[in-house]
C-alpha distance (Angstrom), angle and dihedral (degrees) to the residues before:
residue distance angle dihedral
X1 . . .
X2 3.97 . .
X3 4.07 98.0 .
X4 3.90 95.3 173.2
X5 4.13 87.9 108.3
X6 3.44 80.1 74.4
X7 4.09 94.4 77.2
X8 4.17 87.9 48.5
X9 3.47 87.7 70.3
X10 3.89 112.6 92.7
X11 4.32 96.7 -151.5
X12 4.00 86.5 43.3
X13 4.04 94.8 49.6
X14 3.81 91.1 52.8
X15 3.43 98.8 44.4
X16 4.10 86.8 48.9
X17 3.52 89.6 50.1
X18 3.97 90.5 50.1
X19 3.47 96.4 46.5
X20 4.04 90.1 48.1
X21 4.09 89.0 50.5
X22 3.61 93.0 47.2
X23 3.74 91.0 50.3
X24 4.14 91.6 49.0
X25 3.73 91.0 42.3
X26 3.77 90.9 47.9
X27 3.85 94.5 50.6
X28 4.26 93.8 46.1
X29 3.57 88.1 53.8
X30 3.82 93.3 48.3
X31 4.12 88.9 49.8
X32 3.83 87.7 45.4
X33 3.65 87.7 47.8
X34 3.96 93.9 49.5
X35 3.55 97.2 47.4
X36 3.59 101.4 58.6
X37 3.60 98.6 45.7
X38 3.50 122.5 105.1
X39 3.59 111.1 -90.2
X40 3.48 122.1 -133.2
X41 3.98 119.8 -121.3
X42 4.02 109.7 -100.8
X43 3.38 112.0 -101.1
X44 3.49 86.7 -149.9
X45 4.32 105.8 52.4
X46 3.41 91.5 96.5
X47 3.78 132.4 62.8
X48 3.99 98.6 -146.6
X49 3.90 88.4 -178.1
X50 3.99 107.0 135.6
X51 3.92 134.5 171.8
X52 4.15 117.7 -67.5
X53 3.91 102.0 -91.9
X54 3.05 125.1 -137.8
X55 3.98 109.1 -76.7
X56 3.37 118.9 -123.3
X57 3.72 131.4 -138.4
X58 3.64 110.5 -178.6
X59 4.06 105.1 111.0
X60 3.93 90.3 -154.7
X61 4.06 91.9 58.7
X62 3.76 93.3 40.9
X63 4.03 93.0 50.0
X64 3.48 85.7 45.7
X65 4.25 81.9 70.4
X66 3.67 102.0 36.1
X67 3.64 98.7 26.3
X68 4.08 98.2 63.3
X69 3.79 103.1 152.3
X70 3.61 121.3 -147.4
X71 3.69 123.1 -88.3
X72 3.63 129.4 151.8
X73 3.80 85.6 -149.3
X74 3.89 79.6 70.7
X75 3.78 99.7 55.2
X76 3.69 113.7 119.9
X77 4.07 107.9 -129.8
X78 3.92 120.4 -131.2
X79 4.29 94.0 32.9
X80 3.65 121.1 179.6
X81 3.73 99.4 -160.7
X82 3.80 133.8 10.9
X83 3.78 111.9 -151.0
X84 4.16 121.9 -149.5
X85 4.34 109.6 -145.7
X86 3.73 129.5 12.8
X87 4.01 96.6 -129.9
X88 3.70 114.2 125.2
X89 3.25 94.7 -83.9
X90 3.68 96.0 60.0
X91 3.60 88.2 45.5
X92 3.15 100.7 46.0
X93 4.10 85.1 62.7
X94 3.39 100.9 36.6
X95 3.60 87.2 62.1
X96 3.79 102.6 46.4
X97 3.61 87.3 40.8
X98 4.15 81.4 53.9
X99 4.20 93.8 43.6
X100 4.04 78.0 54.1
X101 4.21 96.8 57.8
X102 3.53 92.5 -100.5
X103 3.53 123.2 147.0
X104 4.05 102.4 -142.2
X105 4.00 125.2 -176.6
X106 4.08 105.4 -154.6
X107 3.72 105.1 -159.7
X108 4.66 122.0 -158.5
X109 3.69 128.0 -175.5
X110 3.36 86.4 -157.1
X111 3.66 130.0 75.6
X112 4.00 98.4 -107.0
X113 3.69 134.9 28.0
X114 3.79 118.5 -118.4
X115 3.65 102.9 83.9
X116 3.84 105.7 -158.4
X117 3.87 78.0 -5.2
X118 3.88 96.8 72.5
X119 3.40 133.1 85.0
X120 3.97 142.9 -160.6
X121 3.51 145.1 -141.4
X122 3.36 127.9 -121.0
X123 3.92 127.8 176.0
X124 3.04 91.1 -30.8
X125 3.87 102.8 -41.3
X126 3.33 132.6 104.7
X127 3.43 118.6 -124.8
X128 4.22 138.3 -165.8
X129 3.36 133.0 -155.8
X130 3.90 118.8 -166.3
X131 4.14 105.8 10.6
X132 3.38 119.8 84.1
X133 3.39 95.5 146.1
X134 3.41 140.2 -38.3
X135 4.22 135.0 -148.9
X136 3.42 138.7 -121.4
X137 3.91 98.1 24.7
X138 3.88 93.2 113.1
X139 3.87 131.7 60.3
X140 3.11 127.6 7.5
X141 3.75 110.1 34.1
X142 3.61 105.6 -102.8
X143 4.07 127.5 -176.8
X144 3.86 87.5 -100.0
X145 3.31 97.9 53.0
X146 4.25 88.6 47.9
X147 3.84 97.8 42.7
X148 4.02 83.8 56.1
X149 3.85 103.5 46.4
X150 3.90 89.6 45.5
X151 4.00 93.9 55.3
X152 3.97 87.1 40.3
X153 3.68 106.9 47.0
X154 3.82 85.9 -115.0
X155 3.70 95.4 -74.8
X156 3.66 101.8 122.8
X157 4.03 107.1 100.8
X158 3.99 122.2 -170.6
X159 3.62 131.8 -154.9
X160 3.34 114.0 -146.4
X161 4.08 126.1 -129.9
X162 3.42 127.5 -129.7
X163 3.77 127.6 -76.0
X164 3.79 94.9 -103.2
X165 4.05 84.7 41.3
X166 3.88 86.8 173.1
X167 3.98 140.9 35.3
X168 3.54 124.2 -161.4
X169 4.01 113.4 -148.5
X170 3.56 125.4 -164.9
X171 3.58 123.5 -168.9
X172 3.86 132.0 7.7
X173 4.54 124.6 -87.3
X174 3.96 120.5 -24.3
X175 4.06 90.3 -8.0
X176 4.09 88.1 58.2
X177 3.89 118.8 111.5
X178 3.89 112.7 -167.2
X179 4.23 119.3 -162.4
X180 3.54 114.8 -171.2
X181 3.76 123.9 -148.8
X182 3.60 125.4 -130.1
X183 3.44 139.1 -148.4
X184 3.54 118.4 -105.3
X185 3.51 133.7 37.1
X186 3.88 105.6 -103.3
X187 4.26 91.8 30.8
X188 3.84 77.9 62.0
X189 3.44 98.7 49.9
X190 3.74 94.3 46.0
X191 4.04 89.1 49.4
X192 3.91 85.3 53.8
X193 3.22 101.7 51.5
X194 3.92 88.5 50.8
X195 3.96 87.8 50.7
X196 3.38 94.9 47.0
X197 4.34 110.9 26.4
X198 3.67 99.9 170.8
X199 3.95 88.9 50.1
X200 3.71 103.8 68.1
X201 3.29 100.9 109.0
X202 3.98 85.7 61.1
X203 3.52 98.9 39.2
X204 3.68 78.9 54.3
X205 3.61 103.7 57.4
X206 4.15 97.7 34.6
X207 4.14 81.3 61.8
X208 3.98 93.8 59.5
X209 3.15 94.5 38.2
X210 3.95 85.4 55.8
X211 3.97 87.2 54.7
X212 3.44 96.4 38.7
X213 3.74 92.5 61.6
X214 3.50 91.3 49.8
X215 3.91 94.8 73.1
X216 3.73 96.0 69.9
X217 3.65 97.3 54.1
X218 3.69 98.6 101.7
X219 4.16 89.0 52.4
X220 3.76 90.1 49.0
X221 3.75 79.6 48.5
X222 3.99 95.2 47.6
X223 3.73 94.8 47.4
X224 3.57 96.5 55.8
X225 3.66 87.9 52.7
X226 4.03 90.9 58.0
X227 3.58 134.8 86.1
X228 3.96 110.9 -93.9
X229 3.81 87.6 -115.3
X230 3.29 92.4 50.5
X231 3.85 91.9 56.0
X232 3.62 92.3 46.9
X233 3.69 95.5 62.6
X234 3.77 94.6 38.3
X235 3.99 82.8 49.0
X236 3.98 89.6 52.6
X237 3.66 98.8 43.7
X238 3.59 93.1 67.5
X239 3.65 92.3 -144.1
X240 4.11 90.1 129.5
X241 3.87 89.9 59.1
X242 4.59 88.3 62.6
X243 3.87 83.1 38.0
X244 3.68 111.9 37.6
X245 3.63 139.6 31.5
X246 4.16 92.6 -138.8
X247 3.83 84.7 116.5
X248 3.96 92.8 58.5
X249 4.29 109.9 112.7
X250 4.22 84.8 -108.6
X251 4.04 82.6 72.0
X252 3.88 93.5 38.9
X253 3.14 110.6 41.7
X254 3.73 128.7 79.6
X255 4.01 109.5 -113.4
X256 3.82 93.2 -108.8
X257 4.12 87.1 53.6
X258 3.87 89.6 54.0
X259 3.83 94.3 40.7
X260 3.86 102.6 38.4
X261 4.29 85.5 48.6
X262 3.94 92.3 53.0
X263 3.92 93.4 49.8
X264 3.75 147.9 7.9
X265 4.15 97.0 -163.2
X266 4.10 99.0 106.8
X267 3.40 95.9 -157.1
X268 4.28 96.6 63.2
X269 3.93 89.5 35.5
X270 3.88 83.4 59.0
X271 3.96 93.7 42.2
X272 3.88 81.8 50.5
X273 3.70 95.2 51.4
X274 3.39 98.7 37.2
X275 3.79 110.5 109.8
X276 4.13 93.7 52.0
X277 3.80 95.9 116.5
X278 3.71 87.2 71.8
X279 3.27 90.9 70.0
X280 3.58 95.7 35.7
X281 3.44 106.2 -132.4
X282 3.97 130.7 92.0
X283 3.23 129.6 -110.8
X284 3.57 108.4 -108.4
X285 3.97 83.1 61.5
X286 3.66 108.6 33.4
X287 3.99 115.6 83.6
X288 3.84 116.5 -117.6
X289 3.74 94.8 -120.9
X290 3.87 84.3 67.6
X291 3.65 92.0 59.2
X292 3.38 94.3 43.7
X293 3.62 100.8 45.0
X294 4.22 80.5 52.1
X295 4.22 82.8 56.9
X296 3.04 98.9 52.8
X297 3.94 96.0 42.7
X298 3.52 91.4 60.5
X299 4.00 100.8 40.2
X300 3.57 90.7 60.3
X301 3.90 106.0 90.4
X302 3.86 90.7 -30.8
X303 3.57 132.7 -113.7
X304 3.44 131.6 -22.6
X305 3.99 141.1 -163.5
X306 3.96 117.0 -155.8
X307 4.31 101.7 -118.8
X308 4.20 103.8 -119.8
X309 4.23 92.2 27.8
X310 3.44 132.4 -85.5
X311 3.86 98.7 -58.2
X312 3.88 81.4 79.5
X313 2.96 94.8 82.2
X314 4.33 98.4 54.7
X315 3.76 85.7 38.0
X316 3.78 99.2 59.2
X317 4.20 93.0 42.3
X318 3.42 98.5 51.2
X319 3.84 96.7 73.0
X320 3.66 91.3 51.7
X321 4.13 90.3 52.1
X322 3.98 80.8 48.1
X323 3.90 98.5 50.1
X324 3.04 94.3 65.9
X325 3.60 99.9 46.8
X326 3.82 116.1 -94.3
């Protein structure tokens, strides 16, 4: 529908006109506004990275870290952010917000921080919960692997896994078939194509599709930092579908669409598929990208195993929440 009569009619053209000025006026103000504030220090200026201290064993001095009790005696005064759950993700804030001169309270209903991070002991074992091991933490340096050593100090070590850091098994005693998984994307696409030679042309096409999804992650990454309006109208102008390919069947489908369309051999549409309970949901609901995205976390540098446990991880953040003053 042609609406351009609209800016023939006198009322209309003023009101247009007002509504653009507002808008302009609006957005200056907000720039003046944001430049003159105070701005906060960079959480990021300094590389806090120092030598692996010594680790330390002693349950009693290590609960005395991740085991804080409440107390309101204990509550900082003056905060600038209170935090709900300990699990990475509220860690992971707590302590930029704490690299930035914040003072941040981080609050747990349950008796340690870590979330899927902590651990427990049990006769005489210790025990995790969530980590079983965790990509891109080895060689080379990826953004991960930074973000983590600068709200740590550095002290978190990992061990890597072997090359074939997983094996998928398919049936039970003499009937079984076992496919390893190796590291890397193109060592795994060589191995498949040996386990499966009359799939190559599959194998094939499930590894560019892998890449291929990989080129939109900064948009997915942009429109979550957006307003919801925002999105909509970006959404409704079209202008991803001439820019992007986040309209392609890879980011429509559900992962058993893509997978069961690029092969009918069970076995590699299971070796595919494999890894989904990571993410927790199954396949006919999850989207491919998240598989993918999972792929490709893992085949860069392989698999890693935080040295001491997962309760690493809590321990060494903590101090650099507490440095600061929360």
């Amino acid at each position: 529908m042609d609406l351009m009569w609209l800016f023939t009619v006198p009322v209309l053209k003023l009101a247009i006109k007002i509504a653009i000025g507002s808008s302009a006026g609006f957005l200056i103000i907000q720039i003046i506004r944001w430049y003159f504030q105070a701005k906060p220090q960079n959480p990021f200026e300094d590389d806090i990275r120092v030598a692996r201290k010594a680790y330390v064993h002693d349950q009693k001095k290590r609960d005395a870290v991740i085991k804080q009790a409440f107390s309101k005696d204990k509550i900082p005064s003056d905060l600038d952010a209170i935090i709900i759950g300990s699990g990475i993700g509220g860690m992971t804030s707590g302590a930029i917000l704490s690299k930035a001169g914040k003072r941040v309270l981080v609050l747990e209903q349950h008796d340690q921080a870590g979330g899927c991070c902590h651990s427990f002991i049990d006769k005489g074992y210790e025990w995790d919960v969530g980590i079983h091991y965790i990509g891109e933490m080895g060689s080379p340096q990826t953004l991960n692997k930074t973000l983590l050593d600068q709200i740590a100090d550095g002290q978190i070590e990992w061990a890597p896994l072997e090359d074939d850091f997983d094996v998928i098994q398919i049936g039970y005693d003499e009937k079984s078939r076992r496919y390893p998984v190796a590291t890397g994307l193109e060592p795994w696409r060589s191995l498949l194509k040996k386990q499966f030679p009359d799939e190559g042309a599959a194998v094939d096409t499930y590894f560019d599709l892998l890449k291929s999804t990989s080129k939109s992650s900064t948009i997915h990454g942009a429109l979550k930092l957006m307003p919801m309006w925002l999105v909509k109208i970006v959404l409704a102008s079209g202008v991803l579908k001439l820019f992007t390919n986040l309209f392609k069947p890879e980011y429509t489908k559900c992962l058993l669409d893509v997978v069961t369309g690029l092969t009918n051999n069970k076995d590699l549409q299971t070796v595919f598929m494999y890894c989904w309970g990571d993410y927790g949901c199954p396949p006919s609901k999850s989207n491919f990208t998240m598989q993918a995205l999972l792929n490709r976390h893992f085949m860069r540098g392989g698999a890693h195993y935080p040295v001491g446990g997962a309760s690493e991880i809590a321990y060494n953040i903590i101090p650099v929440i507490e440095r600061a003053g929360g």
